[in-house]
mmCIF file as gemmi writes it, N, C-alpha and C atoms, coordinates in Angstrom:
data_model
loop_
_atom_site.group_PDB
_atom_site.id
_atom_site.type_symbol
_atom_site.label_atom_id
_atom_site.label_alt_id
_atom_site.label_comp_id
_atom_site.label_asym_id
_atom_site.label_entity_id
_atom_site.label_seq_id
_atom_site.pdbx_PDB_ins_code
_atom_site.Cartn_x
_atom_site.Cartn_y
_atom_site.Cartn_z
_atom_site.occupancy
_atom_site.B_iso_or_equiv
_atom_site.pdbx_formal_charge
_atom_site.auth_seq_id
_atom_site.auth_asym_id
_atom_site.pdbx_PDB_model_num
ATOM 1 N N . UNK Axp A 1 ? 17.098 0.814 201.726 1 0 ? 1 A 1
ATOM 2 C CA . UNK Axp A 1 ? 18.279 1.606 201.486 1 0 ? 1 A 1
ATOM 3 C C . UNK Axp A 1 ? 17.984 3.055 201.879 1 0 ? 1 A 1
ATOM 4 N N . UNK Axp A 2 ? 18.549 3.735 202.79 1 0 ? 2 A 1
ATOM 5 C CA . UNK Axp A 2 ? 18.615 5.098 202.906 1 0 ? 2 A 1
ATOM 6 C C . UNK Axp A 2 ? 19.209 5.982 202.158 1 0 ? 2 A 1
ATOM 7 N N . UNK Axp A 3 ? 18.438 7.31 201.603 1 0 ? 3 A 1
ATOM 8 C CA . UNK Axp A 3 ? 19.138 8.135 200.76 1 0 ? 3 A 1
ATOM 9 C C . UNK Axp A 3 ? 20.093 9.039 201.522 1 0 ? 3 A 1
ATOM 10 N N . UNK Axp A 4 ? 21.195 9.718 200.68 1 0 ? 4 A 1
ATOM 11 C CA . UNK Axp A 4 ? 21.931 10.337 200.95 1 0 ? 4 A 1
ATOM 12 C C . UNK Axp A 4 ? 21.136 11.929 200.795 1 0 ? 4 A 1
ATOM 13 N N . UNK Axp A 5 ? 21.861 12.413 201.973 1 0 ? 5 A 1
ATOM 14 C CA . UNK Axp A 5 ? 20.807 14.204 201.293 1 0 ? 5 A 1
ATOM 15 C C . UNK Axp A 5 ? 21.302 14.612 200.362 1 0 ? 5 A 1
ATOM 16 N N . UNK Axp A 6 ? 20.494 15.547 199.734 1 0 ? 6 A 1
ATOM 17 C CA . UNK Axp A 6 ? 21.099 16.595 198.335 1 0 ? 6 A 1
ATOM 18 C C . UNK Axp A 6 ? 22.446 16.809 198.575 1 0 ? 6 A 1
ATOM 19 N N . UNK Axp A 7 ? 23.359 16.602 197.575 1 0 ? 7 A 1
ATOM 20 C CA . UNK Axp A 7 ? 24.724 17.344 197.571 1 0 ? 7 A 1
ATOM 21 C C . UNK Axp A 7 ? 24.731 19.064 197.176 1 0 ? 7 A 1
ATOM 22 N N . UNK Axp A 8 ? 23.827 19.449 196.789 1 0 ? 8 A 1
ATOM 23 C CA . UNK Axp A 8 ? 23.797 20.902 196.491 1 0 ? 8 A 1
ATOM 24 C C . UNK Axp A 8 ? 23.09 21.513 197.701 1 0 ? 8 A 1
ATOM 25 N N . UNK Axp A 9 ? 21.706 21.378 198.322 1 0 ? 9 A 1
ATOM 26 C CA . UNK Axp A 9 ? 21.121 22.22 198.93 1 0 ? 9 A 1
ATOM 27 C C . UNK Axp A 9 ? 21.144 21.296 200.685 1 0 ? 9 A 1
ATOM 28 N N . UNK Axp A 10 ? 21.462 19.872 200.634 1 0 ? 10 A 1
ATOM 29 C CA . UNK Axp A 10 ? 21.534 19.398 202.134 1 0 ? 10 A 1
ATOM 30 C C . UNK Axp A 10 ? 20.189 18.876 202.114 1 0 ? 10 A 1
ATOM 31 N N . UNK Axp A 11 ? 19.047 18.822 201.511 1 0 ? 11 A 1
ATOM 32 C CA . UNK Axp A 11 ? 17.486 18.216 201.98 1 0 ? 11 A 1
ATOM 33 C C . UNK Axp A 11 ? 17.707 16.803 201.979 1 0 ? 11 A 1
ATOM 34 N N . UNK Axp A 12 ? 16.635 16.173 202.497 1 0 ? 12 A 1
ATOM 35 C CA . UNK Axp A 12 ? 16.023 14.78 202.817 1 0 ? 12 A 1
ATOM 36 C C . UNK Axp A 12 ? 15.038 14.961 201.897 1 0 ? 12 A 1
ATOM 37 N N . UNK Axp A 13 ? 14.819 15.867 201.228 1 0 ? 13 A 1
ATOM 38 C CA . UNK Axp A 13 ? 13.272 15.514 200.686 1 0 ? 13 A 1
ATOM 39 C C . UNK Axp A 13 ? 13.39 15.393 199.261 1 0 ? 13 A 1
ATOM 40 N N . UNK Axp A 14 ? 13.521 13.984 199.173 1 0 ? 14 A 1
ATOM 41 C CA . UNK Axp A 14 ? 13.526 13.155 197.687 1 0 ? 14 A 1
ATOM 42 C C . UNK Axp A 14 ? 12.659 12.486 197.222 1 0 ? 14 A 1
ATOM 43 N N . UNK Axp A 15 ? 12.399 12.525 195.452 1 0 ? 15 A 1
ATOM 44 C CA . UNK Axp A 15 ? 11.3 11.918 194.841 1 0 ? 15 A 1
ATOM 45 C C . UNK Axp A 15 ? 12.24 11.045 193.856 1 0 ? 15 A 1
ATOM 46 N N . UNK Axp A 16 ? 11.215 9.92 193.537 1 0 ? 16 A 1
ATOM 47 C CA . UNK Axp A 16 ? 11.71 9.658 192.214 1 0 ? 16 A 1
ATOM 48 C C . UNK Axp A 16 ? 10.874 9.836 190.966 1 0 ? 16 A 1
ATOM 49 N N . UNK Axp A 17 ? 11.251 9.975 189.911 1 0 ? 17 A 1
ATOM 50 C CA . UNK Axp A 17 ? 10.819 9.422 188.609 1 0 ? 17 A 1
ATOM 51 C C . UNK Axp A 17 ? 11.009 8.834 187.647 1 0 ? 17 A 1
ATOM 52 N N . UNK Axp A 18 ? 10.387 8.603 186.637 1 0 ? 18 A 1
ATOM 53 C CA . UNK Axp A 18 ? 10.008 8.185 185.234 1 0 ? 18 A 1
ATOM 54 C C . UNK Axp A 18 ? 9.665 8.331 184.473 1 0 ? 18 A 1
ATOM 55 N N . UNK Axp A 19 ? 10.252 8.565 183.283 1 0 ? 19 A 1
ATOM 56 C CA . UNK Axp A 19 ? 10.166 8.666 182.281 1 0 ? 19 A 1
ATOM 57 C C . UNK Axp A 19 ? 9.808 8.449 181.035 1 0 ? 19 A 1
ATOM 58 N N . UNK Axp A 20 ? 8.998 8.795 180.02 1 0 ? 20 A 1
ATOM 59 C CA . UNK Axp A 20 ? 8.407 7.521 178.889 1 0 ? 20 A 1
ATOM 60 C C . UNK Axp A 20 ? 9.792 6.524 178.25 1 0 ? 20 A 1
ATOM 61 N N . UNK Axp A 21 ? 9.377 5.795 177.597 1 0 ? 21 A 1
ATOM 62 C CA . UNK Axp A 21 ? 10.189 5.141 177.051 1 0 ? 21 A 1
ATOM 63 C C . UNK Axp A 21 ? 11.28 5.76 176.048 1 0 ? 21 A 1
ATOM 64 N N . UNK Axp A 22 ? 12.355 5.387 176.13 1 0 ? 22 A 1
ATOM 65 C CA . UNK Axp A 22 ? 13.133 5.866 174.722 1 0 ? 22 A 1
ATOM 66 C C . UNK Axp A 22 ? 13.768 4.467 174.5 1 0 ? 22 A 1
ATOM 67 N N . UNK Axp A 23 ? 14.102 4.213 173.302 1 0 ? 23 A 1
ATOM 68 C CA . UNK Axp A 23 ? 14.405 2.657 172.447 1 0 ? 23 A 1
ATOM 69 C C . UNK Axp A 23 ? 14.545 1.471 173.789 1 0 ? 23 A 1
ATOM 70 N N . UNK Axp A 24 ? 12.916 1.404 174.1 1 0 ? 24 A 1
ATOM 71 C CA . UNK Axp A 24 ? 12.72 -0.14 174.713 1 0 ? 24 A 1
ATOM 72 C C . UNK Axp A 24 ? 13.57 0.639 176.071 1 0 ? 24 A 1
ATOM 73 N N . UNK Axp A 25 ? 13.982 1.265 176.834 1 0 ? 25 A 1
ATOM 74 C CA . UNK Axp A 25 ? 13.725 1.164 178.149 1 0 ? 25 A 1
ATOM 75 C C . UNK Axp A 25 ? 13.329 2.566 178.174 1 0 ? 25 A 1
ATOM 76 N N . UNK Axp A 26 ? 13.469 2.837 179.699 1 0 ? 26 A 1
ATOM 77 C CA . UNK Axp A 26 ? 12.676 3.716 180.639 1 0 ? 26 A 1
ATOM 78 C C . UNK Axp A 26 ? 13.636 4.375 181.06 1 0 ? 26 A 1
ATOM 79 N N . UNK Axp A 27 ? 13.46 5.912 181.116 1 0 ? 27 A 1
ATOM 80 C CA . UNK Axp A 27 ? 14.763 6.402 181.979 1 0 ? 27 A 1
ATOM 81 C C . UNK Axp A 27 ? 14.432 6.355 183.807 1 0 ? 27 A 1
ATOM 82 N N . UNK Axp A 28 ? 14.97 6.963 184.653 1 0 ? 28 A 1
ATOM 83 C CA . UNK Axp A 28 ? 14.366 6.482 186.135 1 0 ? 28 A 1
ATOM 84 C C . UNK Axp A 28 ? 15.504 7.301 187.127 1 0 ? 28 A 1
ATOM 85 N N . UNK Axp A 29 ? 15.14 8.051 187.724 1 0 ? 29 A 1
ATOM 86 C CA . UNK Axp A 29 ? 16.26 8.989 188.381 1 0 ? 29 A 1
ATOM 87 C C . UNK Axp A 29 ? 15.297 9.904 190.005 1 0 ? 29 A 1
ATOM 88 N N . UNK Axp A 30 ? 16.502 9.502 190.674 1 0 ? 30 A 1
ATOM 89 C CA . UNK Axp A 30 ? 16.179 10.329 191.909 1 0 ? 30 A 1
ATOM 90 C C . UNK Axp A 30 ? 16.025 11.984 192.119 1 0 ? 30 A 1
ATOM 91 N N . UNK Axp A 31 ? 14.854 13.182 192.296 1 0 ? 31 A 1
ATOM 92 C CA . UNK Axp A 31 ? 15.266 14.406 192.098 1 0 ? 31 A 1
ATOM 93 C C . UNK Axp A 31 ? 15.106 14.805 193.796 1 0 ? 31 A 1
ATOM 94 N N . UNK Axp A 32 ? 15.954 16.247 194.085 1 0 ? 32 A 1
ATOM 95 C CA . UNK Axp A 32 ? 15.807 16.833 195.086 1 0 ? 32 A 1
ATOM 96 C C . UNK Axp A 32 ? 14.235 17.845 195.036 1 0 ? 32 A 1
ATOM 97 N N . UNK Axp A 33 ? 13.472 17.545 196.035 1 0 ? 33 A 1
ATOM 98 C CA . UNK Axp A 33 ? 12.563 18.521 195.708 1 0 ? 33 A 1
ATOM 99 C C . UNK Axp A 33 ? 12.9 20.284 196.252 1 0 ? 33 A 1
ATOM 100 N N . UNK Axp A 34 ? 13.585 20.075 197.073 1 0 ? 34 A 1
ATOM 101 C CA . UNK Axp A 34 ? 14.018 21.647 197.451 1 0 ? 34 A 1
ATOM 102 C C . UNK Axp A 34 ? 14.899 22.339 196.027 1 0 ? 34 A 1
ATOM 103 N N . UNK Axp A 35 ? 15.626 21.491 195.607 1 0 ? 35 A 1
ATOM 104 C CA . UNK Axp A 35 ? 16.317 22.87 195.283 1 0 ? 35 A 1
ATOM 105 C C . UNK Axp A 35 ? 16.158 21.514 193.516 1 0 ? 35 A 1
ATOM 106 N N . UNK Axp A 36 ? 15.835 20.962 193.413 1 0 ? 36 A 1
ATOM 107 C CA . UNK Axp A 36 ? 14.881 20.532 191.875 1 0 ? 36 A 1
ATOM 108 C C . UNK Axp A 36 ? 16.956 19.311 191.577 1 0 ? 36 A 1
ATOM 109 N N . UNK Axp A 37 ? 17.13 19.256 191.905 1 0 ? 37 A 1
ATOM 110 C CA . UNK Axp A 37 ? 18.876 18.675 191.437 1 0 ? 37 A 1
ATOM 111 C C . UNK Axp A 37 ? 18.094 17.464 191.202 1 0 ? 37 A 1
ATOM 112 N N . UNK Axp A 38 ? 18.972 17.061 190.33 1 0 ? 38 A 1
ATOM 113 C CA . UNK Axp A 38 ? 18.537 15.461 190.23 1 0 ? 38 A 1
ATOM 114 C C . UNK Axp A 38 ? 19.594 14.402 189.614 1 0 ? 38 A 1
ATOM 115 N N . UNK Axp A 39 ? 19.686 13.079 190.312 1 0 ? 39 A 1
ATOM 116 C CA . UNK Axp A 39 ? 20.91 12.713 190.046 1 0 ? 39 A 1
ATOM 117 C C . UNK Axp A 39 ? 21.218 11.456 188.867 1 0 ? 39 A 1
ATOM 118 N N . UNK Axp A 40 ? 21.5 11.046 188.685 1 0 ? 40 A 1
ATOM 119 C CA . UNK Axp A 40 ? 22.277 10.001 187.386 1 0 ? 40 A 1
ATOM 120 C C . UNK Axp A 40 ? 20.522 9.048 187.051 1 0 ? 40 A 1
ATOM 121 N N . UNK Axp A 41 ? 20.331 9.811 185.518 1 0 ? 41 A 1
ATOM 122 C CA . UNK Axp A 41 ? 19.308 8.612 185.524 1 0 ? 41 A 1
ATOM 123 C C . UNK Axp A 41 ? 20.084 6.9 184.89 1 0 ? 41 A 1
ATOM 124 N N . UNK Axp A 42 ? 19.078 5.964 185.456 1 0 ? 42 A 1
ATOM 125 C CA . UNK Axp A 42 ? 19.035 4.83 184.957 1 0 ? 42 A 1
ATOM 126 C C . UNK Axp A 42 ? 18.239 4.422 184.187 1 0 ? 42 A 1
ATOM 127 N N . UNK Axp A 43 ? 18.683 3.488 182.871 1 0 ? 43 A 1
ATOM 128 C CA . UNK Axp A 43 ? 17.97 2.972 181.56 1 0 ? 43 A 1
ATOM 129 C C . UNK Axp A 43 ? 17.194 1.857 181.849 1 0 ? 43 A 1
ATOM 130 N N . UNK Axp A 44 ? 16.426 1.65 181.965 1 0 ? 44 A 1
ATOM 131 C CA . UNK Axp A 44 ? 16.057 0.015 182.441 1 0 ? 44 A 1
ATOM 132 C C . UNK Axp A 44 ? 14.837 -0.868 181.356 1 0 ? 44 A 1
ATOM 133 N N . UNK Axp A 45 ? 15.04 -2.019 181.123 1 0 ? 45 A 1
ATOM 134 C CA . UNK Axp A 45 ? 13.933 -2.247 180.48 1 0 ? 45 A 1
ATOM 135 C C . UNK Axp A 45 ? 13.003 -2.755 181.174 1 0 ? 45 A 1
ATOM 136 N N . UNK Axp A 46 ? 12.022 -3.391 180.352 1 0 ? 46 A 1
ATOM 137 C CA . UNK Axp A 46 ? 10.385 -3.32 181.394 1 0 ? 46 A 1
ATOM 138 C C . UNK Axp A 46 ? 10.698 -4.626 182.542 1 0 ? 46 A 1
ATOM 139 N N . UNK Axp A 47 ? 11.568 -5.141 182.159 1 0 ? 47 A 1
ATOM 140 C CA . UNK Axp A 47 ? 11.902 -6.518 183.142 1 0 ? 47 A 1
ATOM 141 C C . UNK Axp A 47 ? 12.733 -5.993 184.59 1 0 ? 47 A 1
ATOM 142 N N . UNK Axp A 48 ? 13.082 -4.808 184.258 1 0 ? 48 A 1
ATOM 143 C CA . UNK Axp A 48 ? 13.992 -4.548 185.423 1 0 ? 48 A 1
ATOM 144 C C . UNK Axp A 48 ? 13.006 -3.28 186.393 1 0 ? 48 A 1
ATOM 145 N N . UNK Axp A 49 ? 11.895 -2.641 185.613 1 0 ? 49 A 1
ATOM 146 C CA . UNK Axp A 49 ? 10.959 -1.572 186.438 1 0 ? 49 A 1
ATOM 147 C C . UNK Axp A 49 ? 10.618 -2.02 187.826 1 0 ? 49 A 1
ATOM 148 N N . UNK Axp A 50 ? 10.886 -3.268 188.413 1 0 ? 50 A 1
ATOM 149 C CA . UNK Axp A 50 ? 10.254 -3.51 189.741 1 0 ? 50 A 1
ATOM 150 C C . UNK Axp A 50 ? 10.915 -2.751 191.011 1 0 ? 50 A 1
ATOM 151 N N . UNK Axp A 51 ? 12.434 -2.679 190.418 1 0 ? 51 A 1
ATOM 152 C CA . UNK Axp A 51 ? 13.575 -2.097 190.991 1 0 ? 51 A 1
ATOM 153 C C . UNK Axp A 51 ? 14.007 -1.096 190.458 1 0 ? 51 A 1
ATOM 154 N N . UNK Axp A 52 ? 13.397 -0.231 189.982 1 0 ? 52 A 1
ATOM 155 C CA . UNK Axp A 52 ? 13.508 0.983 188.812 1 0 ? 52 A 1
ATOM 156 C C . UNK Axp A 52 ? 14.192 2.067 190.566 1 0 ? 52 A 1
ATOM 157 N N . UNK Axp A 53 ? 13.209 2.436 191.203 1 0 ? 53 A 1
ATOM 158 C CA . UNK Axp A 53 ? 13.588 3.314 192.549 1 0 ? 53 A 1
ATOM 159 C C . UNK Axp A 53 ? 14.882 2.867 193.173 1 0 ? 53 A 1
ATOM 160 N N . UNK Axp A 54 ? 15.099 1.896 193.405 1 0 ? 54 A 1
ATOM 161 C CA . UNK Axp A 54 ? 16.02 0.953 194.399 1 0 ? 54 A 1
ATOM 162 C C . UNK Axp A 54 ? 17.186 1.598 193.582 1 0 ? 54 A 1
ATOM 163 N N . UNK Axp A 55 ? 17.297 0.958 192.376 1 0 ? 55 A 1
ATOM 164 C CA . UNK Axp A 55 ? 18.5 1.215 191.313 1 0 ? 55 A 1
ATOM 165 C C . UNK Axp A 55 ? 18.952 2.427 191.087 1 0 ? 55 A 1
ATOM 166 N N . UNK Axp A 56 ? 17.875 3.425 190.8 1 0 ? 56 A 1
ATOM 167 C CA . UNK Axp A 56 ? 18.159 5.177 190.9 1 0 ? 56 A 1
ATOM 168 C C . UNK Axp A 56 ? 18.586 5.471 192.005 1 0 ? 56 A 1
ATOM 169 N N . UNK Axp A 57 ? 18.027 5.082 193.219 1 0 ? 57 A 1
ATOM 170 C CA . UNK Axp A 57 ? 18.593 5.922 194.529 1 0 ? 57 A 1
ATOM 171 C C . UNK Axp A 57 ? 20.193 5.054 194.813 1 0 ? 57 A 1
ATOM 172 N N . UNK Axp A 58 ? 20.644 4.006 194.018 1 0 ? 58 A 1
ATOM 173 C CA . UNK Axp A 58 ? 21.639 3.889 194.052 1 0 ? 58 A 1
ATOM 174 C C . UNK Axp A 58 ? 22.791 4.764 193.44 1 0 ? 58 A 1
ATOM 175 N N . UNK Axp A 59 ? 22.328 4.864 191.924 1 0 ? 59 A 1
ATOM 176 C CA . UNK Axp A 59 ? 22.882 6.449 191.424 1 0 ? 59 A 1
ATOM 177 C C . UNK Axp A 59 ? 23.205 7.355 192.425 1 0 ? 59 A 1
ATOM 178 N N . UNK Axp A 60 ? 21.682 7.475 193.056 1 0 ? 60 A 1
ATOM 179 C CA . UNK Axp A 60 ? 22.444 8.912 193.45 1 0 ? 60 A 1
ATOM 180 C C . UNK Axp A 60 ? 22.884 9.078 194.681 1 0 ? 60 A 1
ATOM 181 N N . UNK Axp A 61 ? 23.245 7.658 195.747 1 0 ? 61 A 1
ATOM 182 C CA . UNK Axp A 61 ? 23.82 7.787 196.403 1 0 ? 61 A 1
ATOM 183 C C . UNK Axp A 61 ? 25.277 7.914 196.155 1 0 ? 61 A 1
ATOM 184 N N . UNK Axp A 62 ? 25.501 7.598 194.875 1 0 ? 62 A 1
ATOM 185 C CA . UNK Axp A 62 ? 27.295 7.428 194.148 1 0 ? 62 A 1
ATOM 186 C C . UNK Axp A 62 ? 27.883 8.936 194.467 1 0 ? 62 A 1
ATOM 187 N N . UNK Axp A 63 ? 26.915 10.091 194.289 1 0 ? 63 A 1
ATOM 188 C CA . UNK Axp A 63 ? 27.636 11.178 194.242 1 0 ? 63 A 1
ATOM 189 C C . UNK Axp A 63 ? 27.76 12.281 195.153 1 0 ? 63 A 1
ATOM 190 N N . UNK Axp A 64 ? 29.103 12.889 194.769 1 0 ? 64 A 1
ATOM 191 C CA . UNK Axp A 64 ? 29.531 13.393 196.277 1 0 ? 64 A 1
ATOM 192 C C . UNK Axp A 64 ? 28.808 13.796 197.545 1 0 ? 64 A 1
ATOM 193 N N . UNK Axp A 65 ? 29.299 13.516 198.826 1 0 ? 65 A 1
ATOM 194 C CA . UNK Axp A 65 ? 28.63 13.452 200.076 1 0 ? 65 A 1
ATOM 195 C C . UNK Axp A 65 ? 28.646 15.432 200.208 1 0 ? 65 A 1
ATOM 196 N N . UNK Axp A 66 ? 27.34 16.125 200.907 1 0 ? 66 A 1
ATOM 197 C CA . UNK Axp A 66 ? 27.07 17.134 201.304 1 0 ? 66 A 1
ATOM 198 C C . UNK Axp A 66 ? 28.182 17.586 201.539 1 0 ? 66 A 1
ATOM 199 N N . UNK Axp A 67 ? 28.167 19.081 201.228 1 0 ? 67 A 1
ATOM 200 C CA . UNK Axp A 67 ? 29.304 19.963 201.744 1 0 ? 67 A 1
ATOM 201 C C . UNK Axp A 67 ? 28.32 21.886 201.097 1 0 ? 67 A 1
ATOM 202 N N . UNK Axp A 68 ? 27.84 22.082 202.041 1 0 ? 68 A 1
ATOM 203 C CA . UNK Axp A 68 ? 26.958 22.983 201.974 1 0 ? 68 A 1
ATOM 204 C C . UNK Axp A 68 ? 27.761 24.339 202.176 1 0 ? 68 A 1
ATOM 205 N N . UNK Axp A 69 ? 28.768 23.776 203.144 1 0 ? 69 A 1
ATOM 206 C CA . UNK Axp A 69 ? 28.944 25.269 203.564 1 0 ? 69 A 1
ATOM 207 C C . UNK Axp A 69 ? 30.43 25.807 202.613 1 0 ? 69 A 1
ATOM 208 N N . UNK Axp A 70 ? 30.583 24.733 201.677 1 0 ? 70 A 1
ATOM 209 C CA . UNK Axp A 70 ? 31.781 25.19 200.752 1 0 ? 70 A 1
ATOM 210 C C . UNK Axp A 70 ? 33.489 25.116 201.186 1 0 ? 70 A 1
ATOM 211 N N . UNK Axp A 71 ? 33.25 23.886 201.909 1 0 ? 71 A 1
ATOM 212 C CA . UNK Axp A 71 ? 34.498 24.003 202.306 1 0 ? 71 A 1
ATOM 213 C C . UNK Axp A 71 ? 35.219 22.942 202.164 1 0 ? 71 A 1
C-alpha cells in the first residue's frame, strides 16, 4: 500500500508507531517526520499486531489529500 504525503507539510517521509498497551490493546499510528503530524491511531489487540502498520497507514490515508499552498 502506498502512503499518501503529509496533509499539513506535503513530505513522503513517514514512520510508524507503537504504543504500550492500554486495556489489552496497543495503540498504532502513522507520524510525519518533517513536520511531527500524525494521523488516526488504531487500537488493536495482540492478535491483530501483524498488521498493526498496514491498518494505521490505512488511517491515515483516510485524511484529507495535500493542499499546501492553501487553496
Amino acid at each position: 500500500m502506498t502512503a499518501q504525503q503529509c496533509p499539513f507539510c506535503g513530505s513522503s517521509k513517514l514512520e510508524h508507531d507503537l504504543d504500550a498497551k492500554y486495556q489489552h490493546q496497543t495503540a498504532c499510528w502513522t507520524m510525519c517526520t518533517e513536520c511531527m503530524a500524525t494521523g488516526p491511531a488504531v487500537f488493536l489487540t495482540d492478535k491483530e499486531l501483524d498488521n498493526a502498520f498496514e491498518l494505521a497507514l490505512i488511517e491515515w490515508n483516510k485524511r484529507a489529500p495535500v493542499d499546501i499552498q492553501g487553496g
